[in-house]
N, C-alpha and C positions, 0 to 999 in steps of 0.2 A: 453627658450623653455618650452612651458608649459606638465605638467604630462603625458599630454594623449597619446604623441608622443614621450617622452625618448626613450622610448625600442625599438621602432622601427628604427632609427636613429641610435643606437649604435650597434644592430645586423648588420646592413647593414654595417657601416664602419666598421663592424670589417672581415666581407669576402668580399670585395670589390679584384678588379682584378688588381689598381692600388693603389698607396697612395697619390695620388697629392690632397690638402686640398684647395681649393679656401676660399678666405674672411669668407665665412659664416661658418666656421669650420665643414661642411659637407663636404664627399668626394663623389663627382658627377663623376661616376664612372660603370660600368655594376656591377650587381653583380652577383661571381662566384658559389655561392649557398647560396639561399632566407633562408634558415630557416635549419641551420647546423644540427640541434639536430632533427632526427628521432623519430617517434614514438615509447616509451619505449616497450620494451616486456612485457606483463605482465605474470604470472604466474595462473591468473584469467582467467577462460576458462566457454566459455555456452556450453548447454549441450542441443540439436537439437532435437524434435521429430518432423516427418513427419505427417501433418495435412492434408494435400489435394493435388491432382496433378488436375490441371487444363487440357482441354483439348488440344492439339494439332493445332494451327493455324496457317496460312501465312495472308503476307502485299499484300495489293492491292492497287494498281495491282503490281504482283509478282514482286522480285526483283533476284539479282545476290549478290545484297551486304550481306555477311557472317554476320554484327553485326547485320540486323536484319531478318537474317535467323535462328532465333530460334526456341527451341521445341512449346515455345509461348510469350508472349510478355507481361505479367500480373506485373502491376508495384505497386500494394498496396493494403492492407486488412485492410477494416475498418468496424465498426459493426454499424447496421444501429439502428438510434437512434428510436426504438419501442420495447424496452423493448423484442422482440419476439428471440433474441439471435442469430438471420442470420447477415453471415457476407457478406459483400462485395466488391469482386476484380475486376476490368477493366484489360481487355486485349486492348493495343495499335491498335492490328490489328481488333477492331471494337465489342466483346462483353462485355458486362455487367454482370457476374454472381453473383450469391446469392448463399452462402452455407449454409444450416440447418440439423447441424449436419452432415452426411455424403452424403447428399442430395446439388446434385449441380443444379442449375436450372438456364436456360438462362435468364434472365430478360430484357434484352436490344441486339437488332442486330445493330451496327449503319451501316452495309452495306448494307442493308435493308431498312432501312429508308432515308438514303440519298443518292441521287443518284454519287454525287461528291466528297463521300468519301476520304480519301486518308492518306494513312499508308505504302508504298511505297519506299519514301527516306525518309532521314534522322532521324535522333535518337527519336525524341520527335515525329513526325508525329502519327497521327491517334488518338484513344479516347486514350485521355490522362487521364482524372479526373473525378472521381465522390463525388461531395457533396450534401450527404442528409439533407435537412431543420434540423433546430432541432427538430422542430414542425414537424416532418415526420408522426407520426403515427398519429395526428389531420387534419393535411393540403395537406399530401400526396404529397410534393412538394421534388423534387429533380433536380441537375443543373450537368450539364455534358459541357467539352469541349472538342472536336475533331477539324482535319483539315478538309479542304474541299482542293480541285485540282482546275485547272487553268480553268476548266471550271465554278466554284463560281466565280472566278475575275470579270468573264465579264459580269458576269448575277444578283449575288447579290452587292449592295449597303455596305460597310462597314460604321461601325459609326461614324470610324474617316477617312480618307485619305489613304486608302493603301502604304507603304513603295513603294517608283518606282519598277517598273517592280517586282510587287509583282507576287509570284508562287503558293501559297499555304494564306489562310484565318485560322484562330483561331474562333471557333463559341462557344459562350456563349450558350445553352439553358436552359428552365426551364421548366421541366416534370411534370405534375399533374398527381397521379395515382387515375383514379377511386375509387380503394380498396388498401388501403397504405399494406395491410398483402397479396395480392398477389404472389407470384413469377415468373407469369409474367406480365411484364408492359402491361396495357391499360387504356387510358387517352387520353391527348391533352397535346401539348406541344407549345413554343410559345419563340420567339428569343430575347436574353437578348442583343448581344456583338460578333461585328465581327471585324476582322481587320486580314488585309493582310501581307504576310511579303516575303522581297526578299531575302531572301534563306530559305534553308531546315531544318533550325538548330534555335534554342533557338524562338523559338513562345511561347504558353502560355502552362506553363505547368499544376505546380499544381492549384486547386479552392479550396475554403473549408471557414469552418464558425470557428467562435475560438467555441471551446466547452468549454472554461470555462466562460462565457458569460448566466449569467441567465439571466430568462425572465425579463424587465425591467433597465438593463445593456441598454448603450447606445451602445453597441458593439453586443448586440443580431440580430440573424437575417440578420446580415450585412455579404455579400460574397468578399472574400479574391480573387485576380488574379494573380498569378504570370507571368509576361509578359515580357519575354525575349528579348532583343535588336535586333534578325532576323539575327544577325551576320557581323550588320553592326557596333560595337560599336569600331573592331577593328582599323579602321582608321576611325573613326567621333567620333561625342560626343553627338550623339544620345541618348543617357542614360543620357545626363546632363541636355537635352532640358524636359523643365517643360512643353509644349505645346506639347509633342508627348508621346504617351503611352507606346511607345518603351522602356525596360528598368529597368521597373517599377516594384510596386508592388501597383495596384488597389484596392479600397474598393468600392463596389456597395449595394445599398439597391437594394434588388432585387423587394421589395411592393413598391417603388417610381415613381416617374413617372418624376423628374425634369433634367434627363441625357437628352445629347443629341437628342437621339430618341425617347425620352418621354418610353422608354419601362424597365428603369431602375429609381433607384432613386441615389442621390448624397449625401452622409451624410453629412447636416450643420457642425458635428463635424470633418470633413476631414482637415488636415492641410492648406491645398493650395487653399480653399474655398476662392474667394473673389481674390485672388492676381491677377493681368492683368497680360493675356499671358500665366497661368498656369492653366492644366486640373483640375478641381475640384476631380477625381479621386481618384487623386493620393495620398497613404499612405508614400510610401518611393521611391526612387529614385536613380540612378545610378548604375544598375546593367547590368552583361552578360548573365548571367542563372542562375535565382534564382529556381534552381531545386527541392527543397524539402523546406516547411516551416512547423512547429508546435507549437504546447503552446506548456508551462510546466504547467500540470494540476495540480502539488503543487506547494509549495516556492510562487513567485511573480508572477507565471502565464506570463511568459515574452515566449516572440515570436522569435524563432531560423529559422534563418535560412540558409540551405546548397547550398554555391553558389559555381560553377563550374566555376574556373579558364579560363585565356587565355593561359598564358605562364606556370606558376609555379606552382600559388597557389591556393590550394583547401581551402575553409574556410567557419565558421562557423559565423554569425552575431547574436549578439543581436538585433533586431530591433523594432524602438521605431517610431512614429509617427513622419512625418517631416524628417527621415535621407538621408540622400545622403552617400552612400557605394564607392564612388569615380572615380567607373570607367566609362569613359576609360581615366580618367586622373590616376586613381590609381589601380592597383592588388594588390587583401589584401592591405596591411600596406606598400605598395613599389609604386616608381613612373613608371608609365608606359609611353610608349612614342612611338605613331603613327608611326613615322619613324623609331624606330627600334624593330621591334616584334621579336627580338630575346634574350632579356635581360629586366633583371628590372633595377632601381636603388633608392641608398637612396630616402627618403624624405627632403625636401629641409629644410632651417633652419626655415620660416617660415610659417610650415604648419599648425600651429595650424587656422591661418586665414580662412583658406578654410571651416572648421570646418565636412570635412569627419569622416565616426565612421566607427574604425575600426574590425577587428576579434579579438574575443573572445577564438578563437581556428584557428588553421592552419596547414597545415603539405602541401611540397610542393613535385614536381615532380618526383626528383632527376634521370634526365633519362642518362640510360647507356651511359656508354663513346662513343664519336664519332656519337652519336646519333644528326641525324639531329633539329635541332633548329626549323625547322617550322615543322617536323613532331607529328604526335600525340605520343606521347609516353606510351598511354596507360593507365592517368589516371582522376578522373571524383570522384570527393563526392558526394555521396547519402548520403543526409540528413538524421538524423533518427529521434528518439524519447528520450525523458526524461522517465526513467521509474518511474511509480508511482506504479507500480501493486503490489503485497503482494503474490504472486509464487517465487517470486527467491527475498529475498532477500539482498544478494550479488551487486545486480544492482541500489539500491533504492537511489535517488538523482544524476544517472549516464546519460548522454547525449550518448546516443548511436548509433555508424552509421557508414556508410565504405565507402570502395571506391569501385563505382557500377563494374567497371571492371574487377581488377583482385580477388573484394570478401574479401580483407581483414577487419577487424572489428574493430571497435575502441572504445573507450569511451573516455569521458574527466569527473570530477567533476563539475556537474553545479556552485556547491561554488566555485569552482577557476575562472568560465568563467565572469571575469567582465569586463564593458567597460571602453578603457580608461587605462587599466593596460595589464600590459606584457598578451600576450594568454598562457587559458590553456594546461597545461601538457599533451599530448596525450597518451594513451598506448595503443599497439595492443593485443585485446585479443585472447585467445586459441581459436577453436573450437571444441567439440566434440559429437561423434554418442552416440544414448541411450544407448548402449551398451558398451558405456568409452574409447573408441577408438579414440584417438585425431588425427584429422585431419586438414586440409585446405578447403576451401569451395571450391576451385578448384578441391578440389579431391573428394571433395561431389557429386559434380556435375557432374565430367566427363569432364572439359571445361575450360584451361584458361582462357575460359572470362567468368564469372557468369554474368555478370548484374544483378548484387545484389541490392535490394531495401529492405526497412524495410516497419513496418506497425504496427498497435496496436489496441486491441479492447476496451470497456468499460470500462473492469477491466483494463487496463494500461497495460496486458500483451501484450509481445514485440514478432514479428514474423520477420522471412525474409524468402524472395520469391528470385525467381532467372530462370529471361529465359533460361540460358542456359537447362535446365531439366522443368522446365514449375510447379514448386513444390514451395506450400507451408508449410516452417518449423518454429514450437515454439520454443521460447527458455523456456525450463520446468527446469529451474537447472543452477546453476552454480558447477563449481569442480576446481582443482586446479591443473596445468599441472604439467610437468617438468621444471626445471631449466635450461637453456640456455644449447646448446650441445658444446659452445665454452669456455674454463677457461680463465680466462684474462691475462694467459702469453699469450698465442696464440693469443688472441684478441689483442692486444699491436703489433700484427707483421703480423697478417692478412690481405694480399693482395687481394689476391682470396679464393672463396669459395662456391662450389656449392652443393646444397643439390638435387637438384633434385625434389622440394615441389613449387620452385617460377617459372613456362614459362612464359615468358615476352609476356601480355598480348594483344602486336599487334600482335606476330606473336610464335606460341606454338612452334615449332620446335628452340625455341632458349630459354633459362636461363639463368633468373638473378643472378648475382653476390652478394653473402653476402657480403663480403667484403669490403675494402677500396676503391678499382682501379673500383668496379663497371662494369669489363668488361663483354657485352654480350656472351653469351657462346653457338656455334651452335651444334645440337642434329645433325648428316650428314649423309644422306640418307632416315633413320629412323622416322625421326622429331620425331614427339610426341608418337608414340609410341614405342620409346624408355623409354619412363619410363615406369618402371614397380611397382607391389607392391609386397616390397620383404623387408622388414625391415630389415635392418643389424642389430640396437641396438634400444634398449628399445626406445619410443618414435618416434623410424622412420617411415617415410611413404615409400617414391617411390626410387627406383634406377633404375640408368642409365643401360640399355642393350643394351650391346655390342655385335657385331659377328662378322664372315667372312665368307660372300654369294660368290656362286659359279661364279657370274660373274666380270665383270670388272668395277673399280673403284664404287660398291656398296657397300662395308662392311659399317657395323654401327658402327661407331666412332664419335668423339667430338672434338671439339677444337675452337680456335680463330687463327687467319691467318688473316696477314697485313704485305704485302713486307716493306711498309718502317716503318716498326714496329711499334709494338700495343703502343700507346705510353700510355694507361693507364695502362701499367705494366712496366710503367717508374723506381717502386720502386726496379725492377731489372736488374736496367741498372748501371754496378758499382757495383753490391752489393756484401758485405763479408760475405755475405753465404746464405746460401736458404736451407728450408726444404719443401718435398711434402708430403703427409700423405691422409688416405684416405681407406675405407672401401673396399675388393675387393674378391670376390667370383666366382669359377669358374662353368660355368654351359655347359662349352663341351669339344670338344679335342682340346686340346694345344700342340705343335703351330699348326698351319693352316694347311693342303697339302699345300708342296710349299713351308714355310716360315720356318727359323732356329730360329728362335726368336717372344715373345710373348708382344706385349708393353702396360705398364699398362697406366702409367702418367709420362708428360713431358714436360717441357720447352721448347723453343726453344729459339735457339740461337739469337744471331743478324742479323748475313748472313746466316740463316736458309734457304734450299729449301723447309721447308717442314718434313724434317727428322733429320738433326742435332741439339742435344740439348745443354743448359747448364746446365741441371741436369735431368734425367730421373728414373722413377721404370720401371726394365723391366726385363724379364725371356730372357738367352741367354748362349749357350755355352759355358761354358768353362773347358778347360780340358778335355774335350771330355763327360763332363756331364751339362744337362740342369741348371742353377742357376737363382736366383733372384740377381741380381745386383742393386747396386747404379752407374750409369756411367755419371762422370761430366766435363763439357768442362768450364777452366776459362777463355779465350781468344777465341774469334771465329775466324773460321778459324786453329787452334790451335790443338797439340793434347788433347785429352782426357782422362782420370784415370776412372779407375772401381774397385769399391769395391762388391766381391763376396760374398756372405752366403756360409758357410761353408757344410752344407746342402742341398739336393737335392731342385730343385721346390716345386715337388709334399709334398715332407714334411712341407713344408711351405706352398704351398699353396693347399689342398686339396681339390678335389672335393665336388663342392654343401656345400660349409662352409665357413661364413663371417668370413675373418680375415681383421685386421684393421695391415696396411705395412705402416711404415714410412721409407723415406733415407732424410741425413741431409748432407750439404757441406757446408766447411768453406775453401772459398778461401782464407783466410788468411795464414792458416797453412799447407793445402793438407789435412785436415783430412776427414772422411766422416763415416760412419753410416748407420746400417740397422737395422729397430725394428718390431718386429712382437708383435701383441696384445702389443705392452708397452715395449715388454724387447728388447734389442739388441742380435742382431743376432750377432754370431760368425762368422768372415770373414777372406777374405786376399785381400789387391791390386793386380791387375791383371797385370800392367805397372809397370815395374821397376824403380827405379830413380825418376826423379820430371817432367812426362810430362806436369802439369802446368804451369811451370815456377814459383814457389810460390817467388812472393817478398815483402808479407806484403800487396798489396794491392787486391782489387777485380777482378770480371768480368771487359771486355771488356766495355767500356763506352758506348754502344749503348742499345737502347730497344729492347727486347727479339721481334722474329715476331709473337711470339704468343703461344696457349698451347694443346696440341697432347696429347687424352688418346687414348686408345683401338686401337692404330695404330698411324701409323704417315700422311702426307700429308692432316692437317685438311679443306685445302684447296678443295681437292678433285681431286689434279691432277692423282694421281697416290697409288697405295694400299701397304704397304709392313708393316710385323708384326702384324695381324690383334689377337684383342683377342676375345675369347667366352664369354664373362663372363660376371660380373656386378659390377658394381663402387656407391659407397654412400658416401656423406657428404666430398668430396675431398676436401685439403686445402691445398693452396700454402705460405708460410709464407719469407718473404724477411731475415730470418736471421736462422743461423745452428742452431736449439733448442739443448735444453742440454736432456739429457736420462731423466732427472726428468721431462721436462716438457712435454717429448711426453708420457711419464707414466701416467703423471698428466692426460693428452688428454684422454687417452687410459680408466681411471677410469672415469672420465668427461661420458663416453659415456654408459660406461658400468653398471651405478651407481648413472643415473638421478634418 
């Protein structure tokens, strides 16, 4: 097996779902997850100043659909090559603006000039790109792609064959401005490239020229297309056919005249020049969504680019003249397979034959437990940039770029991205406001989903933009966050873990799991405005708010609920012990009208309705005075043991002041634990005798049904124990932690 392919072969057999080894000592197999190792956290954080807010637009003709019901739709900032220092972003839903200086100026309406517009459905629809000549401020020449609607199918001509029962066209044009220092267009403009495609999804995205390409380069002047497979690529192999433009990645002379419609030209120097059967066109070949491409304007001047997964993986390409990227025989470095879109698997023993080139970089899906297989689960690589600029340099030789969805950030080292060897190392950066405030772009913005896009001007400095808020931001700085808020005993047994910073980017009113088990976590009643901004400890952002409203079955509470049990918190099915822990502040009256008891966090058992657990934090009588209790069931069905704080509630937990509660069980022994800020609580067992049944071994061998804060029935059948309060950075841990290491947690948070 030749070098190029090791690494990808022995990842896959090593998380593979079964072990059966056929002949060729590969295991043909689903695999259980593509690419194990997450992207590292990094401690490296940019630092955001707010540059421009774009105006306010809708898609036409209006839609219902929420992802492209944004403030507006502006997907890159580039600076127009005339020395004159104006930048310029395209909004999707049809204009072209020019910023100078704090001066925004329409340049371009494309609802206006054409009447068949269309920005409506789907993700990519409408003006998608703008590339200015390089020769802009000589030749005044700039190229834009937009859709056109089903009334272009039947009236204009494509230059190749429309995709059947094509819905929507990709149009090339190329602009001449009278006066290239304008800010607003007037000229003539005149059609490069159209072609149709049947669906809504992956048409032609990005255009552009390489800007490292001087005058007399044979690369000069020559425009780039990224042309997406129309969404047919997942059962055909439309992307492999060298006769169809589907797929691709297109080179046009735009001063040529030897293209099909004489209104382009075909570079002699094109790979596929000459071959029978194959478009002259074509630069590289076999893709789904090549949604973001760029040089690296130092080092080798090499061509990235951000392609948008089917199943798994999101990935990065080097790409080089001639390549085939493999799909939809391949995702990423994994084999794909028509008939089953719900899994990858190894690469076979001999792939090097095929001679596919694969990512340089990758990071894949990893969607919540239970999560549907063909649904979207919310995530999407937005290409970025190499920075070259001399503003921050902290970033200098770093490939920079995220995921357009839920906004997270990444880099890789361009020296680690080579082809042909294992991909680079990923690490997610910090984000923060000019004012040192580290945040999430989510929270930047206001929106689970950012659709985040990057962009860069002259100097190589690096911007990101983001519909959801319709805002242009620089990165002017980098600085250095905190240290993980988890210590690695804790991490070593972290099952669940919700901070309240990740809403899982299809649907806000639900958060993602840090943890192991990955399970979705429902915000109930409340959805998303239940997080709040209320920092428990240094470095935090949002916490969960909780209450109890005056009607029936609406209090604001959380949890997971599944009768025949959650089975991604399998690791507490059996287990010898469990600690819950978790930041918790009261902000009304405790307990409810109505209710004897106040419930923080909690387990739930196996034959749970809803209310009984196998380990809970909850305020409840006893002795005729309110307490914080640890109350644990080892058998379900079974009776229960409670361990009491010696101490009132209210002393423990005081109004309007984050204290950080752990309780720990070891069903091995019957012991259990109460710790506030770190130290242990003074208690007593409330049960005489051994209502466990302690005989050395665990829980009940079933999976828990799921996990109940701020009340119980996370279900939402029915309301009892509601709390007022707020919960941060909760952690469920499958084993009794010992006093040092909830201590260790408690400085961990206090001490980043």
């Amino acid at each position: 097996m030749g070098k190029s392919r090791w690494w990808a072969t022995v990842l896959a057999a090593a998380v593979v779902v079964s072990t059966a080894v056929p002949a060729g000592g590969v295991v043909d197999e689903p695999i259980a997850d593509p690419i194990p190792q997450d992207p590292r956290q990094s401690r490296l954080g940019l630092v955001l100043d707010e540059v421009a807010r774009l105006p306010a637009s809708s898609p036409t003709p209006p839609t219902t659909d929420t992802r492209l019901n944004r403030y507006n739709r502006i997907n890159f900032v580039g600076q127009v090559p005339d020395a004159s220092g104006r930048r310029y972003v395209p909004d999707l839903n049809g204009t072209l603006y020019l910023l100078d200086g704090d001066a925004q100026h329409r340049y371009l309406d494309f609802t206006a000039h054409f009447p068949h517009f269309f920005s409506g459905r789907g993700m990519g629809s409408g003006f998608g790109f703008v590339a200015f000549h390089p020769d802009f401020a000589r030749n005044g020449k700039l190229y834009t792609v937009h859709t056109e609607g089903e009334g272009a199918i039947v009236t204009q001509p494509p230059t190749y064959p429309n995709q059947p029962n094509a819905v929507v066209q990709s149009v090339v044009w190329e602009w001449t401005a009278t006066d290239p220092s304008a800010d607003v267009f007037s000229g003539t403009r005149r059609e490069l490239f159209r072609y149709g495609f049947a669906t809504y999804i992956h048409a032609v995205q990005q255009i552009d020229f390489n800007p490292t390409a001087r005058p007399g380069d044979p690369d000069h002047g020559l425009l780039y297309l990224a042309v997406g497979d129309g969404g047919l690529g997942v059962t055909s192999d439309v992307p492999q056919d060298l006769g169809n433009p589907a797929g691709k990645i297109l080179r046009i002379d735009p001063a040529g005249t030897n293209g099909p419609n004489g209104r382009y030209g075909i570079p002699a120097t094109n790979p596929f020049v000459g071959r029978p059967g194959a478009l002259g066109e074509i630069y590289a070949y076999g893709m789904r969504d090549p949604h973001r491409f760029t040089w690296d304007r130092g080092g080798g001047h090499a061509l990235y680019v951000g392609h948008i997964g089917q199943h798994s993986i999101e990935a990065v390409y080097e790409v080089r003249a001639g390549d085939n990227l493999g799909w939809s025989k391949r995702e990423g470095a994994f084999t794909y397979r028509h008939e089953d879109q719900c899994h990858l698997y190894p690469l076979p023993a001999d792939d090097d034959r095929h001679g596919y080139t694969y990512p340089v970089a990758a990071y894949d899906h990893d969607p919540p437990a239970g999560w549907s297989c063909t649904t979207d689960s919310g995530h999407a690589i937005s290409g970025g940039q190499v920075y070259r600029g001399s503003a921050v340099p902290g970033l200098h030789g770093k490939y920079v770029f995220g995921d357009l969805v839920d906004g997270r950030v990444f880099y890789t080292d361009v020296a680690r991205m080579r082809r042909g060897e294992p991909p680079a190392p990923l690490h997610e950066l910090k984000v923060f406001d000019t004012d040192g405030t580290e945040r999430r772009m989510a929270d930047i913005v206001g929106d689970g989903r950012v659709d985040l896009r990057f962009g860069t001007d002259a100097a190589g400095e690096l911007y990101l933009l983001s519909k959801a808020d319709g805002r242009i931001r620089q990165v002017v700085g980098t600085r250095e966050g905190l240290r993980s808020e988890v210590t690695p005993d804790v991490a070593r047994n972290l099952v669940a873990h919700y901070d309240f910073e990740h809403p899982f980017p299809v649907d806000d009113a639900r958060e993602l799991d840090l943890g192991e088990s990955r399970t979705l976590f429902r915000l109930v009643n409340g959805g998303d405005r239940m997080r709040t901004r209320d920092p428990a400890f240094p470095g935090a952002g949002n916490a969960l708010e909780l209450r109890a409203q005056p009607g029936a079955n609406d209090d604001w509470k959380a949890g997971v609920w599944d009768a025949d049990g959650a089975e991604s918190l399998r690791a507490f099915n059996g287990a010898k012990g469990i600690t819950i822990m978790g930041w918790f502040k009261q902000t009304g009256a405790n307990p409810a009208p109505g209710h004897g008891a106040v419930g923080l966090a909690g387990l739930l058992s196996g034959d749970s309705e809803g209310h009984a657990v196998r380990a809970l934090i909850e305020a409840f009588e006893v002795d005729g005075q309110l307490r914080l209790v640890a109350l644990g069931r080892r058998i379900d069905g079974g009776a229960s043991q409670t361990y009491a704080a010696d101490v009132a509630w209210q002393d423990v937990l005081p109004p309007n002041r984050w204290v950080h509660l752990a309780a720990t069980f070891d069903f091995t022994t019957g012991r259990m634990a109460l710790y506030r800020d770190g130290r242990p609580l003074p208690g007593f067992y409330t049960v005489p005798g051994d209502p466990w049944r302690v005989d050395g071994t665990g829980t009940s061998a079933t999976d828990p049904r799921g996990i109940k804060v701020g009340g119980s029935f996370p279900q939402d059948t029915a309301e009892r124990n509601p709390c007022t309060c707020r919960v941060d950075s909760l952690m469920f841990l499958d084993v009794a932690a010992s006093a040092e290491v909830v201590a260790a947690q408690y400085r961990r948070f206090t001490r980043r």
